[in-house]
ZAKE-626394 format. One line per 4 residues: for each residue x negated, y negated, z of N, C-alpha, C, O, CB. Coordinates in steps of 0.001 Angstrom, whole numbers, plus 500000, padded with zeros to 6 digits. Glycine has a CB too. Example, Ala and Ser with C-alpha at 12.3 -4.5 7.8 and 13.67 -1.06 7.14 Angstrom:
486810,505690,507800,487700,504500,507800,486800,503300,507800,485764,503319,508465,488692,504473,509046 | 487150,502250,507080,486330,501060,507140,487100,499970,507870,486591,498862,508039,485916,500598,505725
***
This chain:
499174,501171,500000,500000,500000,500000,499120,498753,500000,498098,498723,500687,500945,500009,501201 | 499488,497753,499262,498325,496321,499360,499225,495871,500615,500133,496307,501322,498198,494851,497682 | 498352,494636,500445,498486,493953,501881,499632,493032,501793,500040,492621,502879,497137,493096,502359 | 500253,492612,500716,501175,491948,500167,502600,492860,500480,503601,492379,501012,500758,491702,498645
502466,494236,500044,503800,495069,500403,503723,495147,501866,504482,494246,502220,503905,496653,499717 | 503324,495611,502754,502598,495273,504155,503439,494345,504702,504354,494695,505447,501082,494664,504097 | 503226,493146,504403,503208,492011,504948,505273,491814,504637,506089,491592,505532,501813,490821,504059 | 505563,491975,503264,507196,492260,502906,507495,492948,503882,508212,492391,504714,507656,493042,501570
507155,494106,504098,508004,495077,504772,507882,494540,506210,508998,494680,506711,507527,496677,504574 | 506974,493946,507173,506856,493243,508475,508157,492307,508795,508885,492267,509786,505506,492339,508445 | 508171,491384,507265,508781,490592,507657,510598,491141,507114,511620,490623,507563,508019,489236,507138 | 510577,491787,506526,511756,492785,506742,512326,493229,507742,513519,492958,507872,511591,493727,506349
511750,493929,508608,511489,494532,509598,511633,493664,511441,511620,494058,512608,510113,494981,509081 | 511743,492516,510812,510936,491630,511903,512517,491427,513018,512516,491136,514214,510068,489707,511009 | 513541,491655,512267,514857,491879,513573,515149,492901,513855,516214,493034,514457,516188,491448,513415 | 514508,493829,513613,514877,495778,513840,514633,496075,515202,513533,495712,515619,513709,497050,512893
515171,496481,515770,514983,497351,517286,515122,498794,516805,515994,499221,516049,516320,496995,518637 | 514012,499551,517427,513798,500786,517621,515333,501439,518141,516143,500685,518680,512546,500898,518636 | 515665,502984,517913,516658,503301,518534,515893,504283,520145,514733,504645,520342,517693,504159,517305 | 516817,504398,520792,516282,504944,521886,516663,506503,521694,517540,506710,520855,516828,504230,523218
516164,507540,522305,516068,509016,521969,517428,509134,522258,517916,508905,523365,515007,510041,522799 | 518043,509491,521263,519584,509893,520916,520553,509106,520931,521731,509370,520687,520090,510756,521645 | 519944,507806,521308,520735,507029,520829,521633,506806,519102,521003,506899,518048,519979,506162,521186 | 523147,506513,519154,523809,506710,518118,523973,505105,517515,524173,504169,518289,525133,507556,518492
523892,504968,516444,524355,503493,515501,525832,503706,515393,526367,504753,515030,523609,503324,513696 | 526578,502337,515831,528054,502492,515786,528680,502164,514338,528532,501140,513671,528694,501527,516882 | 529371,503248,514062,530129,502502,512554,531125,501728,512534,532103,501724,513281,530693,503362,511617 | 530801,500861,511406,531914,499842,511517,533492,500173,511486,534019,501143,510941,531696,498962,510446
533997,499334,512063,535577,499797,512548,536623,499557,511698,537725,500103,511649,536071,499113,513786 | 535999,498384,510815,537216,498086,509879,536907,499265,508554,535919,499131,507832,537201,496170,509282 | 537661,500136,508415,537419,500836,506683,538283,501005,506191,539266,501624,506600,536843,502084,506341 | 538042,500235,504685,539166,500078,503704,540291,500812,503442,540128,501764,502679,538754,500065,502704
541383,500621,503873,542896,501038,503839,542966,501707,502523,542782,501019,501519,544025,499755,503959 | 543259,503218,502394,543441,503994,501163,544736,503648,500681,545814,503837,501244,543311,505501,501347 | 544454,502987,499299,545887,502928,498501,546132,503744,497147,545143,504155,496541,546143,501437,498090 | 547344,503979,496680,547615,504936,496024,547349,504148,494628,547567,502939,494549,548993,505583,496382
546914,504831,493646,546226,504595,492076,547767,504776,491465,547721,504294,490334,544751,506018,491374 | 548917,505196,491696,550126,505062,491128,551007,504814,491869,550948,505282,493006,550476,505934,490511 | 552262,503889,491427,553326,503342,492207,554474,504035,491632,554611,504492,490497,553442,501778,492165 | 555431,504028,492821,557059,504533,492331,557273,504331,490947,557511,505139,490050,558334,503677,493056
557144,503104,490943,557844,502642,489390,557384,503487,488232,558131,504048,487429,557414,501034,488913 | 555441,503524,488241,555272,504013,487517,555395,505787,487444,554837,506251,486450,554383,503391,487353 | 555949,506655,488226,556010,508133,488481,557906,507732,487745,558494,508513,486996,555594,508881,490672 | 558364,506672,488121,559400,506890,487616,559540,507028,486102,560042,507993,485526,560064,506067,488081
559059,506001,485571,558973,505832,484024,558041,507112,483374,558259,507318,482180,558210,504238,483653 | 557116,507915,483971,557011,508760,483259,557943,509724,483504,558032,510449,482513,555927,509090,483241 | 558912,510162,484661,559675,510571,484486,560581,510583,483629,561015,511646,483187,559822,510508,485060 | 561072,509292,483203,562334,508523,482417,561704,508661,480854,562498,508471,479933,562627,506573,482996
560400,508962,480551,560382,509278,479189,560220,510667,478826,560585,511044,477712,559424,508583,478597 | 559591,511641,479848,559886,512748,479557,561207,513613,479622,561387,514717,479107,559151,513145,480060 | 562173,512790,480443,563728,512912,479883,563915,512666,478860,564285,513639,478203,564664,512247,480353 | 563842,511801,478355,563844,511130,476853,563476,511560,476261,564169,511209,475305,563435,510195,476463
562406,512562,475668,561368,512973,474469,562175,513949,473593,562898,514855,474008,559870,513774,475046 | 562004,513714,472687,562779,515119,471356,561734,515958,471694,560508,515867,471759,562856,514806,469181 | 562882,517110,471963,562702,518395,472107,561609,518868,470686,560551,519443,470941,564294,519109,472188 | 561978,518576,469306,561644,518970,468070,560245,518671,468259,559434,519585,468112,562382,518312,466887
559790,517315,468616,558613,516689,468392,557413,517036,469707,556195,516858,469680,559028,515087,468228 | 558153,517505,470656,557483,517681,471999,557127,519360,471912,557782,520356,471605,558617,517186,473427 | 555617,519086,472390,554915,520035,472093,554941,521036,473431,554317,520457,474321,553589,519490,471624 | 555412,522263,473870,555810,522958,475047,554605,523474,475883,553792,523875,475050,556704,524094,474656
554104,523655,477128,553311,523997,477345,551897,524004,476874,551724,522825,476564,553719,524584,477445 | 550918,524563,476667,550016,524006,476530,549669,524474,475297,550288,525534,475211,549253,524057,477478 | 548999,524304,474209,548823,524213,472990,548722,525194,472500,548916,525334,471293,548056,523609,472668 | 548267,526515,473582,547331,527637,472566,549298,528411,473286,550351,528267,472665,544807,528628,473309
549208,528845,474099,550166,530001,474542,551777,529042,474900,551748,528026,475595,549350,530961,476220 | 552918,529522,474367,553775,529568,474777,554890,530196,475352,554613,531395,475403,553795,529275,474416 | 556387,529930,475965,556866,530801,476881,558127,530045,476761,557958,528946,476233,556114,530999,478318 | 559285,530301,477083,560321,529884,477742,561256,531141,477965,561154,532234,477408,560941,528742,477010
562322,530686,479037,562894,531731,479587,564174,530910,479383,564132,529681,479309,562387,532290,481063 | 565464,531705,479282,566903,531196,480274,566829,531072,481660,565755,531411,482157,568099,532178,480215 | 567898,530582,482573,568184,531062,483408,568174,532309,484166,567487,532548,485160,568745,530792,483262 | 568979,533049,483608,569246,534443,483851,567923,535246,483512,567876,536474,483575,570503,534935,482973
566839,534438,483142,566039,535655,482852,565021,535601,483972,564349,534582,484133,565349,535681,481334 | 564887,536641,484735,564256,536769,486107,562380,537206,485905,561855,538055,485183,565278,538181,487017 | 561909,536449,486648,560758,536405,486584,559895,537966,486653,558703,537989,486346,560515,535457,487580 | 560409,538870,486957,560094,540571,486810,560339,540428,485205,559222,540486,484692,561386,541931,487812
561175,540292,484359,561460,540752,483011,560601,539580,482406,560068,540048,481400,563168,540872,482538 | 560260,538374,482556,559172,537697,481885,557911,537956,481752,557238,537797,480734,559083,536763,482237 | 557367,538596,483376,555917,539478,483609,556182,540530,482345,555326,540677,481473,555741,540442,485450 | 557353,541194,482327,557081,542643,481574,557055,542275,480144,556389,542863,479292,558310,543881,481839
557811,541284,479944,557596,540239,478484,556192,540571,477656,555776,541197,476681,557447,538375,478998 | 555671,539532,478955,554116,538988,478381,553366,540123,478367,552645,540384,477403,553254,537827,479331 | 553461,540933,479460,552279,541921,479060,552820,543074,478052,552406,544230,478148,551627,542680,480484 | 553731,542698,477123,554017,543667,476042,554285,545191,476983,553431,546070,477103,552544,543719,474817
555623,545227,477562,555910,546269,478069,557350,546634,477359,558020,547623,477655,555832,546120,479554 | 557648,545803,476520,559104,545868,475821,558396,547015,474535,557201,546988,474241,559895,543906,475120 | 559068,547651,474106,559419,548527,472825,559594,546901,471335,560442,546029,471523,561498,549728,473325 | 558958,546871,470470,558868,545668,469824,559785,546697,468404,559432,547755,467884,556937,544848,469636
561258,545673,468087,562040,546687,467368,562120,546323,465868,562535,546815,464818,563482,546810,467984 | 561612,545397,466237,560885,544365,464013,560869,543326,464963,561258,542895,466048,562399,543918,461805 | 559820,543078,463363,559075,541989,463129,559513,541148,461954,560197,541462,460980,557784,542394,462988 | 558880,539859,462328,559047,539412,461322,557484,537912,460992,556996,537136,461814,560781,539019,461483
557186,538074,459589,555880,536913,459716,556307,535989,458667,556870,536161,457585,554129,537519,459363 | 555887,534974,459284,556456,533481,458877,555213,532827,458460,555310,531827,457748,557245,532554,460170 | 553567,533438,458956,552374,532121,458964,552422,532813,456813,552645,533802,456116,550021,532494,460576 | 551912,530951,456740,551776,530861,455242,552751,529999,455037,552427,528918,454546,551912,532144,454383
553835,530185,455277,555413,529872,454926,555024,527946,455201,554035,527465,455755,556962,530910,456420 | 556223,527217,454574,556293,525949,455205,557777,526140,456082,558551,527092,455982,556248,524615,453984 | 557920,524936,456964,558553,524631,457685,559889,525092,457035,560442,526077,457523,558270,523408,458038 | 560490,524412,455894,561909,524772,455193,562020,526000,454850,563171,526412,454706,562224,524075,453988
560506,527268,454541,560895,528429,453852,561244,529284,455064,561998,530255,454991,559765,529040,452847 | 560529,528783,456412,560257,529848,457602,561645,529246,458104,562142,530125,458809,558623,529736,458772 | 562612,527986,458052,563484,528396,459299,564635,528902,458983,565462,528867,459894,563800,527359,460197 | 565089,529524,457654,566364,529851,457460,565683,531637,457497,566464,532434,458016,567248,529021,455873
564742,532054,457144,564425,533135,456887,564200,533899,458650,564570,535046,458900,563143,532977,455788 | 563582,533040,459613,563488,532799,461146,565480,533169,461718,565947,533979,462519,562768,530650,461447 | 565994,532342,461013,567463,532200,461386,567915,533814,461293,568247,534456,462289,568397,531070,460230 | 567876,534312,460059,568520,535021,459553,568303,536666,460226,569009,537657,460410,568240,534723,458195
567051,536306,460423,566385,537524,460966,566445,537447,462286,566269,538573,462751,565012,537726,460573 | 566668,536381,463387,567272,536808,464730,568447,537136,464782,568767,537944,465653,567224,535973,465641 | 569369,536659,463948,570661,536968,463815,571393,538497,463388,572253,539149,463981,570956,536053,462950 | 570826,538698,462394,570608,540422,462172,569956,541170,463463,570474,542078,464113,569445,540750,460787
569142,540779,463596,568673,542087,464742,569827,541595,466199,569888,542515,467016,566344,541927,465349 | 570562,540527,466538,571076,540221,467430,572120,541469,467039,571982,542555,467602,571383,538713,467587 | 572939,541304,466264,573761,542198,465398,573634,543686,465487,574582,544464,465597,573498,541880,464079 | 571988,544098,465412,571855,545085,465437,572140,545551,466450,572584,546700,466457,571049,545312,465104
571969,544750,467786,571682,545494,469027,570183,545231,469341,569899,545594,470483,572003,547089,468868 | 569141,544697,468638,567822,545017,469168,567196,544040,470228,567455,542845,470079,566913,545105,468028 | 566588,544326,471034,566332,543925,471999,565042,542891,472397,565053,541831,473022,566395,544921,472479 | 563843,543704,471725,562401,542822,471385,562181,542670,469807,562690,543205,468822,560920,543686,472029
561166,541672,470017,561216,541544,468480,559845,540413,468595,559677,539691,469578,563008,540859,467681 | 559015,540429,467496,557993,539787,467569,558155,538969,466043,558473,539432,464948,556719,540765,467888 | 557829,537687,466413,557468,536869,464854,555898,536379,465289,555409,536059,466373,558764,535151,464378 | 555314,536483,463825,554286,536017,463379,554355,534598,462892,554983,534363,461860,553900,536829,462521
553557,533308,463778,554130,531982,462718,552604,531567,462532,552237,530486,462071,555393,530448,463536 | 551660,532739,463020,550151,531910,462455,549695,531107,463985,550087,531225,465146,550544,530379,460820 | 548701,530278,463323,547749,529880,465022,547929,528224,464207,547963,527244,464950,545283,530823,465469 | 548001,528086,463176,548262,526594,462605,546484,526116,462779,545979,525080,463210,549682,525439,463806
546090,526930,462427,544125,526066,461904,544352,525738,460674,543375,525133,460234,542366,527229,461781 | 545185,525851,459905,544998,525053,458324,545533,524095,458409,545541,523297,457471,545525,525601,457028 | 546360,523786,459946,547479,522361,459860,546460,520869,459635,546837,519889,458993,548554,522159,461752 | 545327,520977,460220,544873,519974,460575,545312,519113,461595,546089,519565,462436,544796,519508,459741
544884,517772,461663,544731,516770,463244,546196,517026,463263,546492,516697,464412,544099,514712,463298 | 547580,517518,462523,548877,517307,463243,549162,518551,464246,550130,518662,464999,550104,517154,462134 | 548210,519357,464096,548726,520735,465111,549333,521736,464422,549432,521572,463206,549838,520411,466247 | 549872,522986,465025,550357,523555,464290,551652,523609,464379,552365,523904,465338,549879,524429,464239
552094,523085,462552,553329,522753,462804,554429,523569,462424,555607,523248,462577,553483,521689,462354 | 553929,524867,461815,555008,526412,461727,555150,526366,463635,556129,526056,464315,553828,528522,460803 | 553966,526740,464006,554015,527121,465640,554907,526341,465849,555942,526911,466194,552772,526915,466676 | 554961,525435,465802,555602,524006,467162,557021,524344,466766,557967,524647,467494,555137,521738,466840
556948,524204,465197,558808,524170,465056,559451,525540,465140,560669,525702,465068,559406,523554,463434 | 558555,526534,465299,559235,528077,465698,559314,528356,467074,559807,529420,467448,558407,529330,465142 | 558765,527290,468094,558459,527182,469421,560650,526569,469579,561585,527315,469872,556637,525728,469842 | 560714,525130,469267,561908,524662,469007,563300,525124,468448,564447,524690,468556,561611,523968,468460
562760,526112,467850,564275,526614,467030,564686,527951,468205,565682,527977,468927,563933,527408,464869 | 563751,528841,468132,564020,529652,469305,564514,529147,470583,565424,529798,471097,562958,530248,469592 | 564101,528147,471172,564929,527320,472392,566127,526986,471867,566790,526917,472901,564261,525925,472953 | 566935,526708,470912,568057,526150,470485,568768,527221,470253,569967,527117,470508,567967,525279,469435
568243,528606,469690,569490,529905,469330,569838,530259,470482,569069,530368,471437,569064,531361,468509 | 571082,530480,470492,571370,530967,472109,571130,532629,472011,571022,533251,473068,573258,530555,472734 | 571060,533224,470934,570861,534440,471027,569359,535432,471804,569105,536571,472195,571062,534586,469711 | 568710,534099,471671,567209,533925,472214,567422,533919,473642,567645,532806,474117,566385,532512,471724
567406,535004,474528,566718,535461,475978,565577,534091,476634,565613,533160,477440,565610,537163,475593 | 564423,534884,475449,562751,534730,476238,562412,534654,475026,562982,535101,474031,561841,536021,477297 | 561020,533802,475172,559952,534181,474439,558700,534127,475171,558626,533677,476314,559884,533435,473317 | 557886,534506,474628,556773,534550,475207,555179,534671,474079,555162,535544,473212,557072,535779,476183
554279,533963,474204,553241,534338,473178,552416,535857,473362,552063,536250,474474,552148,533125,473234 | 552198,536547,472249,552334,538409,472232,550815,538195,473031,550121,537244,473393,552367,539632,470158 | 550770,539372,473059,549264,540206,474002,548037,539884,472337,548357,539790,471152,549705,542989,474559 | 546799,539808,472935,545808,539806,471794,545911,540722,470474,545709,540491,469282,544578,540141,472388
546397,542098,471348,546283,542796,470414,548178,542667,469087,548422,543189,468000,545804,544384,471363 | 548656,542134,469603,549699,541619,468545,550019,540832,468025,551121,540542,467561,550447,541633,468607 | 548459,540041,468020,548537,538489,467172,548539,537262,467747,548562,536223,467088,549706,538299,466435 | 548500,537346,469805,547708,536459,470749,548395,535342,470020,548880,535604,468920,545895,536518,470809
548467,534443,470378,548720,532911,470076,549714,532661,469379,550787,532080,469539,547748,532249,469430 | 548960,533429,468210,549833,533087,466407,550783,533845,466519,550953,534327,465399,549040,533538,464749 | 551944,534478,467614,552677,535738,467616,553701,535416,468703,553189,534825,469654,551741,537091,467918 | 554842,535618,468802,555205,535593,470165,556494,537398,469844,556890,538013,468853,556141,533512,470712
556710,537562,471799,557561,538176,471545,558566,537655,472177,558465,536881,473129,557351,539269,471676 | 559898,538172,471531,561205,537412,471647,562092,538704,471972,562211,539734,471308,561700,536468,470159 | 562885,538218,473616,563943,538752,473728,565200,538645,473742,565418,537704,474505,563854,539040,474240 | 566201,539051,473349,567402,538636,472475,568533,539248,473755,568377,539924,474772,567470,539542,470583
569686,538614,473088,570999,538646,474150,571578,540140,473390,571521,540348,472179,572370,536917,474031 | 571983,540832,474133,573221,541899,473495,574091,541743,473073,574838,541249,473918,573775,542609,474014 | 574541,541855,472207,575619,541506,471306,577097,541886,472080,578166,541676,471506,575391,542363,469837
***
């Protein structure tokens, strides 16, 4: 150290009292009152727009896997859903398709198997990587139409081995 840092640090130093053996330094008493980073108003208004949002345009859960249930459909038969414990009774694949070719062909084919009696049923709508920055928009709008048929139970996105993501399986009402 020169004699110059020395001499700084002295006069630094120069109101310091030593502490005595175990002696404690008291902390200060006033500490800043914790306030909340969001207000009513604003928990309300995001409330008040996610009431508001089109169903069509609002993207469900989280991007890669989706799900919805009824009411009536009890959380034992959604577990057995997802992990592909249903008998899958047709199929049907939609990825490729556009939006107008997949939803009457989507329509037609829950409606028949409702008819039939069948119970599971898996559609293919693709993972939407060719959509680009809009997402995938077979997925999203086959996510939407299934919430709107009432013949539609459940869905759920299939196990890896039945097409993971790009796949869901769908359980249907009894006719």
């Amino acid at each position: 150290m020169s004699d110059d840092d020395t001499d700084i640090f002295r006069r630094a130093m120069s109101g310091a009292k030593p502490l005595r053996s175990g002696e404690r330094v008291a902390e200060p008493q006033n500490k800043p009152t914790p306030r909340a980073r969001f207000t009513r108003a604003d928990e309300e208004k995001a409330l008040r727009e996610s009431l508001e949002a089109d169903i069509d345009t609002m993207q469900h859960g989280n991007a890669d896997s989706m799900h919805f249930h009824r009411q009536t459909v009890g959380r034992r038969t959604m577990r057995k859903l997802a992990r592909g414990r249903f008998s899958v009774q047709a199929e049907i694949d939609l990825h490729g398709m556009t939006v107008a070719e997949a939803k009457p062909r989507l329509s037609d084919f829950i409606d028949h198997c409702a008819q039939q009696g069948l119970l599971c049923v898996r559609v293919v709508h693709g993972k939407g990587l060719g959509s680009g920055h809009k997402g995938p928009v077979l997925k999203n709008s086959v996510n939407a139409w299934l919430r709107k048929w009432n013949t539609v139970l459940a869905f759920v996105s299939a196990r890896q081995v039945d097409g993971g993501t790009g796949a869901v399986y769908v359980l249907l009402q009894k006719p």
